[in-house]
C-alpha positions in Angstrom: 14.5 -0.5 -34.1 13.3 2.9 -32.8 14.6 4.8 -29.8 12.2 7.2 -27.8 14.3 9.6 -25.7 14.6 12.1 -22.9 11.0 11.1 -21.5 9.5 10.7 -17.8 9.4 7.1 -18.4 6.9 5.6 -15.8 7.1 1.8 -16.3 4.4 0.7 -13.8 6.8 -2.3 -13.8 6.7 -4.1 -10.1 8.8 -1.8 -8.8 7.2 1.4 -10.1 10.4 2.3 -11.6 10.8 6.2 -12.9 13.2 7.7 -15.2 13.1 11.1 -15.2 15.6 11.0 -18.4 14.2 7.8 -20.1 14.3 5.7 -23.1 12.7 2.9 -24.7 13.9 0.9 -27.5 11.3 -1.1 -29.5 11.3 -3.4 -32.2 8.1 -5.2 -34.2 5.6 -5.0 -31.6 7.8 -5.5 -28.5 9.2 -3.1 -25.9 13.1 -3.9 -26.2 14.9 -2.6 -23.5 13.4 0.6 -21.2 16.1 2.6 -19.1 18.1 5.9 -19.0 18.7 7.9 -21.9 22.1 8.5 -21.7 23.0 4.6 -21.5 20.3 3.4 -24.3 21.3 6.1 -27.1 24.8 5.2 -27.1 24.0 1.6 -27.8 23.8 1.6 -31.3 22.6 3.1 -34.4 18.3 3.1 -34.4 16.4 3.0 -37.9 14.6 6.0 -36.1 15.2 7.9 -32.9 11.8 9.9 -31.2 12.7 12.9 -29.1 10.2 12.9 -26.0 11.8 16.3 -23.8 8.9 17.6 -22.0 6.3 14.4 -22.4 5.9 11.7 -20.0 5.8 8.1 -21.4 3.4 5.4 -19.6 1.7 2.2 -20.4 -1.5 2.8 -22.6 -4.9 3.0 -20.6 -7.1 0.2 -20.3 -10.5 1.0 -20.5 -11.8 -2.0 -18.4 -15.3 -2.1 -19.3 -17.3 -0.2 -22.1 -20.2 -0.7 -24.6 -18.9 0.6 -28.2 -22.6 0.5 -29.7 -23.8 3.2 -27.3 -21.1 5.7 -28.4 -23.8 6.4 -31.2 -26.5 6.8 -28.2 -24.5 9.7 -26.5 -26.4 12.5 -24.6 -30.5 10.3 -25.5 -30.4 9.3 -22.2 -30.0 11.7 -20.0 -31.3 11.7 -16.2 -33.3 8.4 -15.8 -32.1 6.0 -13.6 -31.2 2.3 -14.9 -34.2 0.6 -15.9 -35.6 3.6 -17.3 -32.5 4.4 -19.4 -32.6 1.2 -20.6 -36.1 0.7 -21.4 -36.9 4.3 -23.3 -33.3 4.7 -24.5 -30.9 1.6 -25.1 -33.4 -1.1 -25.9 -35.5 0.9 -28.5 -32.3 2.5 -30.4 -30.7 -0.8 -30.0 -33.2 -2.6 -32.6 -32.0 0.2 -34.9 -28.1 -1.1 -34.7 -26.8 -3.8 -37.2 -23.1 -4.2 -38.8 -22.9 -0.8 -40.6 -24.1 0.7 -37.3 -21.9 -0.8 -35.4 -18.8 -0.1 -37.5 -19.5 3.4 -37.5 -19.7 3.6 -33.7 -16.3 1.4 -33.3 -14.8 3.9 -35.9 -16.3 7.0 -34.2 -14.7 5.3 -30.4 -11.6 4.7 -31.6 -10.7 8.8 -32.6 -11.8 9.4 -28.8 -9.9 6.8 -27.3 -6.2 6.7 -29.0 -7.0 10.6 -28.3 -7.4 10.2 -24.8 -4.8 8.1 -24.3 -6.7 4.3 -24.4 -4.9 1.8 -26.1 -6.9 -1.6 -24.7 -10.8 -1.7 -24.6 -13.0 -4.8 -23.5 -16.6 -4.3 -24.9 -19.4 -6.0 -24.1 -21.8 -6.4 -27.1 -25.6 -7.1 -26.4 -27.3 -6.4 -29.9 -27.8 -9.7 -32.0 -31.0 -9.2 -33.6 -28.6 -8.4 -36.5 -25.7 -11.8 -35.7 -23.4 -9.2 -38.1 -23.7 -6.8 -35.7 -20.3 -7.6 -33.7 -18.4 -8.6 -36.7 -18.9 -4.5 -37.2 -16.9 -3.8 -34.2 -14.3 -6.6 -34.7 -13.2 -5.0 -37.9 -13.6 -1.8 -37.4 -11.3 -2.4 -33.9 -9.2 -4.1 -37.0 -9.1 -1.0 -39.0 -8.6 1.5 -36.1 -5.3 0.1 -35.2 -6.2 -0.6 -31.1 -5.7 -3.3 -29.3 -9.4 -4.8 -28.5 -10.9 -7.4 -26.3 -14.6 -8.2 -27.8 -17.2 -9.6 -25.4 -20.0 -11.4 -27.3 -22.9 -10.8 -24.7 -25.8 -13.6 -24.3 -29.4 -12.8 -23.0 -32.4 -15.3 -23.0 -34.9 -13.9 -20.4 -36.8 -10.5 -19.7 -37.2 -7.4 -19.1 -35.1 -7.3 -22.2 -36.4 -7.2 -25.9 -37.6 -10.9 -27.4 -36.0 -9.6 -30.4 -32.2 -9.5 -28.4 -33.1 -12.7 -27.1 -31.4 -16.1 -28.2 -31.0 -19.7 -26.9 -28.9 -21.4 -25.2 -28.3 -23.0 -27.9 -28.1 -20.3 -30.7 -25.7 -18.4 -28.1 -23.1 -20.8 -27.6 -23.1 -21.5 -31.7 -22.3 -17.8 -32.2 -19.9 -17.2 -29.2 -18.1 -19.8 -30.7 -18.2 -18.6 -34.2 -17.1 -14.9 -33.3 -13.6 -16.7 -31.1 -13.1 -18.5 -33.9 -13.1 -15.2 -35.9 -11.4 -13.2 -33.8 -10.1 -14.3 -31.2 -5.5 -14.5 -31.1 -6.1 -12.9 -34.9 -3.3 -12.7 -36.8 -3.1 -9.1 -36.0 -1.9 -9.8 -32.4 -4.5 -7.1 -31.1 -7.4 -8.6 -30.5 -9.6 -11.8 -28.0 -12.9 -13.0 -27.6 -14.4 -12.9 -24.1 -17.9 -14.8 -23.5 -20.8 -12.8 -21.5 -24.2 -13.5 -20.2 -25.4 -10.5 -19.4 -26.5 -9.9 -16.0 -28.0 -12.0 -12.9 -31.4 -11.1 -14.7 -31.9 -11.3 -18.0 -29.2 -14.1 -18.2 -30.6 -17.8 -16.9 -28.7 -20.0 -14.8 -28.5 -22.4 -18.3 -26.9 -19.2 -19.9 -24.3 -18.5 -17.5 -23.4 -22.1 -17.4 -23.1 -22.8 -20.7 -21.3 -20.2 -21.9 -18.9 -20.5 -18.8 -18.3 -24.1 -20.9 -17.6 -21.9 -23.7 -14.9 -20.1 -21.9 -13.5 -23.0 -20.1 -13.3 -25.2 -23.2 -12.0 -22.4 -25.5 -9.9 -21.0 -22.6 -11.2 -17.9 -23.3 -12.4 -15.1 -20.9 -15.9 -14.1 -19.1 -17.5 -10.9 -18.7 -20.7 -10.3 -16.6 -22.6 -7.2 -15.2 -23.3 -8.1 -11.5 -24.9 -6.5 -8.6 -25.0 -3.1 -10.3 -28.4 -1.8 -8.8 -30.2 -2.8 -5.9 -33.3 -4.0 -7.9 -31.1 -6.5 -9.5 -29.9 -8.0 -6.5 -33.3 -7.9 -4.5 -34.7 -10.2 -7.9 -31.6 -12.9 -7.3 -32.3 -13.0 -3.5 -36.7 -13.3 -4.2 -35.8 -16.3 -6.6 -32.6 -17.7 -5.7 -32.6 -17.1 -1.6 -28.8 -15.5 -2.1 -27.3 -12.3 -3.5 -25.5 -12.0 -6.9 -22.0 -13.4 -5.9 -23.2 -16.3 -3.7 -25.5 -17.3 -6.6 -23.0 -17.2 -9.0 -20.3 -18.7 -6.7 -23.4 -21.3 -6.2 -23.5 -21.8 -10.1 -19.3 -22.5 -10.0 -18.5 -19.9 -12.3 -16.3 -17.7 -10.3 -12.6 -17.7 -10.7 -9.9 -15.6 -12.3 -10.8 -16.1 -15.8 -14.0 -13.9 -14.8 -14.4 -10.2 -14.9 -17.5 -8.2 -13.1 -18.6 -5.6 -14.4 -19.7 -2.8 -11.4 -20.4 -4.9 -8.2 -22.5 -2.0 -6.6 -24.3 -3.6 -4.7 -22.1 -6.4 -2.8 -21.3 -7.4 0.7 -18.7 -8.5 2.7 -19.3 -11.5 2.2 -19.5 -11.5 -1.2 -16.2 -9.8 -1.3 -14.2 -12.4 0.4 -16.2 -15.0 -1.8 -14.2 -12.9 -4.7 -11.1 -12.3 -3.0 -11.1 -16.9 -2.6 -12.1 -17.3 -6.1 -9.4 -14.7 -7.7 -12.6 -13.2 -9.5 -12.0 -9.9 -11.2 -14.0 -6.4 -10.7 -14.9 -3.4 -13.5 -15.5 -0.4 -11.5 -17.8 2.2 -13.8 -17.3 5.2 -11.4 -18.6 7.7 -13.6 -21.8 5.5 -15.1 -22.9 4.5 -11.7 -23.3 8.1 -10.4 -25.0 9.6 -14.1 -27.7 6.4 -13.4 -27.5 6.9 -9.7 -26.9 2.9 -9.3 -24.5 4.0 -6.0 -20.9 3.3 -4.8 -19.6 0.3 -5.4 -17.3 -1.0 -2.1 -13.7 -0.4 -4.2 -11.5 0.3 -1.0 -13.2 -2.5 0.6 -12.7 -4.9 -2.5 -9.1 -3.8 -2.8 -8.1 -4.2 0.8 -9.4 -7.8 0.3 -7.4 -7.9 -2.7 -9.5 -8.5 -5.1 -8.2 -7.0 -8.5 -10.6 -4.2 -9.7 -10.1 -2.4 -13.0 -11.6 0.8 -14.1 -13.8 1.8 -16.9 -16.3 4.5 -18.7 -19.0 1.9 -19.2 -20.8 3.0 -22.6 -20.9 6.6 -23.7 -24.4 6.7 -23.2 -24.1 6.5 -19.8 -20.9 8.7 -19.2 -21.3 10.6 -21.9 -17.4 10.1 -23.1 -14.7 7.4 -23.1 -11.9 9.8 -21.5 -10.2 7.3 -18.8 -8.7 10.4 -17.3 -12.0 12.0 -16.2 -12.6 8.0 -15.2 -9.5 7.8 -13.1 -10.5 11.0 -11.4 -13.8 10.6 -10.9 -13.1 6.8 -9.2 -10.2 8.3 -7.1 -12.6 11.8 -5.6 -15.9 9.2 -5.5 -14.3 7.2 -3.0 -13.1 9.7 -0.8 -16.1 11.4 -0.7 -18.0 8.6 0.3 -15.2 7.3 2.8 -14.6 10.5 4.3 -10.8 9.4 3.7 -8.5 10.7 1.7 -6.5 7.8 1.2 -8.8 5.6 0.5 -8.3 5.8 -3.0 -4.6 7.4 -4.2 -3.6 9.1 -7.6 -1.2 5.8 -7.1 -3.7 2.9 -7.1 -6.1 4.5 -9.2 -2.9 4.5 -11.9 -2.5 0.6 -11.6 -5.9 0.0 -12.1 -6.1 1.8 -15.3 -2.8 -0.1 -16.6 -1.0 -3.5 -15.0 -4.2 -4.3 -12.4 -6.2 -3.8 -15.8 -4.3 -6.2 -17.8 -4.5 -9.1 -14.9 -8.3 -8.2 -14.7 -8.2 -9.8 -18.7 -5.7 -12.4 -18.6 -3.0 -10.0 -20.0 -0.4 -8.8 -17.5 2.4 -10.5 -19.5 2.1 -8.6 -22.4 0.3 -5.2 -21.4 0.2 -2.7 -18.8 3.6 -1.7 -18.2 6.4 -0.8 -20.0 9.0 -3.9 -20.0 11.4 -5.6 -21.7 9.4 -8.6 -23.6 5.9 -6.6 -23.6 4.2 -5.5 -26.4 5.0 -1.9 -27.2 1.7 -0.5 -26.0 2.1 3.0 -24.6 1.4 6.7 -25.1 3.2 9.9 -24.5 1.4 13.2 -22.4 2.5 16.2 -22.8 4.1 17.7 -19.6 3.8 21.4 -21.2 0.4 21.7 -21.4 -1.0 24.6 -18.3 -2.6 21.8 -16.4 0.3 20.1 -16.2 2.6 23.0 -14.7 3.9 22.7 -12.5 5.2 19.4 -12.7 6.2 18.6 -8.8 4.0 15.6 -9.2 3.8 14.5 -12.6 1.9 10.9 -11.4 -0.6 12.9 -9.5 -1.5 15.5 -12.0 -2.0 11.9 -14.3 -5.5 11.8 -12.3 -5.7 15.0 -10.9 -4.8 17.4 -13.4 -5.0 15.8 -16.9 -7.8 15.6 -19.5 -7.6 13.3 -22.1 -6.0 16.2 -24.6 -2.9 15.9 -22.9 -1.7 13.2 -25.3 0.0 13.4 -28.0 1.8 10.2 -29.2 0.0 6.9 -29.0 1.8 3.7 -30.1 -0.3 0.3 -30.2 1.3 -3.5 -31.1 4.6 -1.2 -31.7 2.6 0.9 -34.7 2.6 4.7 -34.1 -1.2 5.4 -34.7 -1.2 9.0 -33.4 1.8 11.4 -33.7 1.6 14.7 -32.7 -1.7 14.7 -32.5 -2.5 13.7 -35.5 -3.9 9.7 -36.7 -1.6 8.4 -38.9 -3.5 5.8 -40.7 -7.0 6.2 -39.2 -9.3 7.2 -41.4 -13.1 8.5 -40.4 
């Protein structure tokens, strides 16, 4: 068993609970027993005790939507809007991207995110021109020591490449081959989530069938929805509804789906969401650097629909830092409110950690720090000048802190960063 001591323990449990003096005992890949320092110590004799004065201990992020291929596109695609970006920078470099590619970039991700403080990604892979190509993330997510949710991405139509194109048929095959794989693998660390892509380069056939993937492998879905304007007008020109209604039309909405963005969405379409328990991946920082707009967050949440946060690919951000994410959501929205509650330090917190893990199916063994969850979490250093002084240690978690303020991250109960340094990574 192993002891972490004297922390700011913030559980993001349901009651929030704090401990300014806190503990945690873990054992295998389970959270123990969380509480007060001076109670857990004296319990009894640890195979190792970790001394935490001065750091704050919380869940590990959960970067809630990202593309790890495009980590390797970082800074190409500067300054065009979507469809531009796409066409001159993702699609053409993507034809370049196979399994040795693809390791590479999951390799080069996972040094930035366990150094930022992410301990849970869900990736959505689009490049099967090379069918390898994933199986270069999936054991490269392996090797890195993070816990990862893999989304294996279907497309079928334009204006995307005929060479990323498949069947319906040919998708479903390999969806099912990669779960098979990967998904509940004996690591403990890592699921499969099916994905057509978007409302437009996915066909109705696409999205149904691999929502009969999902359902019959009872497995997750991932889609990019709504996310420009464009996107939406082509669903209402063929379809005569917007995004949600046609997929709520289709019968794929429910809690076992996650949206990525949702710019572009109504009321409507909100409550349609809120009804169906669907789930939303807000990419605050993406959707401003390809000027998409401002997705309706504060509307979404006050219809309770749970949203989720996220960098989106680092071609489009350009880094996977979930604390420049969780500030840049939090300032977005009051900016474009004119309210400054109408996205807290708080909320923004939650969706980052426990609304995260809902978002994927995951709440009862990620996102807070509880007795019976896997021992996910990372420590942040409360000694750092951006973090003094610490009146409002929660607030300067958003406010304040860059991803450099951690310095312990420990994944499935295995310490893969101490003291700023990897322990077993090697790149």
């Amino acid at each position: 068993m192993i002891l972490i001591k004297h922390g700011y323990v913030v559980t993001m449990n349901k009651e929030r609970a704090i401990y300014q003096d806190g503990a945690l005992v873990l054992q295998g890949d389970r959270i123990v027993k969380v509480g007060k320092t001076a109670e857990l110590e004296q319990e009894r004799e640890y195979d190792r005790v970790i001394d935490a004065k001065g750091k704050l201990i919380m869940p590990g992020l959960i970067n809630g939507h990202t593309h790890i291929f495009q980590t390797l596109f970082r800074g190409l695609g500067d300054d065009r809007p979507l469809s531009e970006w796409l066409g001159e920078c993702v699609f053409p470099l993507s034809m370049h991207v196979g399994y040795e590619e693809s390791h590479a970039a999951m390799k080069l991700s996972a040094v930035e995110m366990i150094q930022t403080g992410t301990t849970t990604f869900v990736d959505s892979h689009f490049i099967h021109h090379d069918k390898k190509a994933i199986d270069g993330i999936a054991n490269a997510a392996l090797e890195s020591g993070m816990r990862a949710v893999l989304g294996r991405t279907a497309i079928d139509q334009g204006p995307a490449p005929e060479r990323l194109h498949e069947t319906v048929e040919e998708a479903a095959k390999e969806a099912v081959r990669v779960i098979e794989l990967y998904h509940d693998h004996p690591s403990g660390r890592m699921k499969v989530r099916v994905e057509p892509l978007n409302e437009t380069v996915a066909s109705p056939e696409m999205i149904k069938a691999m929502f009969e993937v999902s359902k019959h492998y009872r497995v997750g879905m991932n889609m990019h929805l709504a996310e420009t304007v464009q996107r939406v007008k082509s669903v209402q020109d063929r379809y005569q509804m917007r995004s949600v209604e046609y997929l709520h039309d289709l019968g794929v909405l429910g809690p076992h789906l996650l949206l990525a963005h949702c710019v572009w969405i109504n009321q409507k379409e909100i409550h349609l969401l809120a009804e169906t328990e669907t789930n939303v991946a807000h990419n605050a920082v993406s959707n401003q650097y390809l000027a998409d707009g401002v997705a309706p967050v504060p509307a979404m949440l006050a219809n309770r629909v749970t949203v989720t946060i996220g960098p989106d690919g680092a071609a489009s951000n350009n880094n996977l830092d979930m604390f420049e994410v969780m500030k840049s959501a939090a300032l977005l929205h009051k900016v474009n409110t004119l309210s400054t509650t109408a996205l807290t330090a708080d909320k923004v917190l939650e969706m980052a950690t426990i609304d995260a893990a809902k978002a994927i199916g995951l709440e009862d063994e990620i996102g807070s720090l509880e007795a019976g969850k896997k021992a996910d979490l990372i420590m942040v250093s409360l000694d750092e000048p951006e973090m003094i002084p610490a009146f409002s240690p929660l607030s300067h978690l958003v406010y304040s802190a860059k991803g450099n303020v951690v310095t312990d991250v420990i994944i499935n109960g295995d310490i893969v960063y101490e003291n700023r340094l990897f322990t077993s990574l090697v790149y």
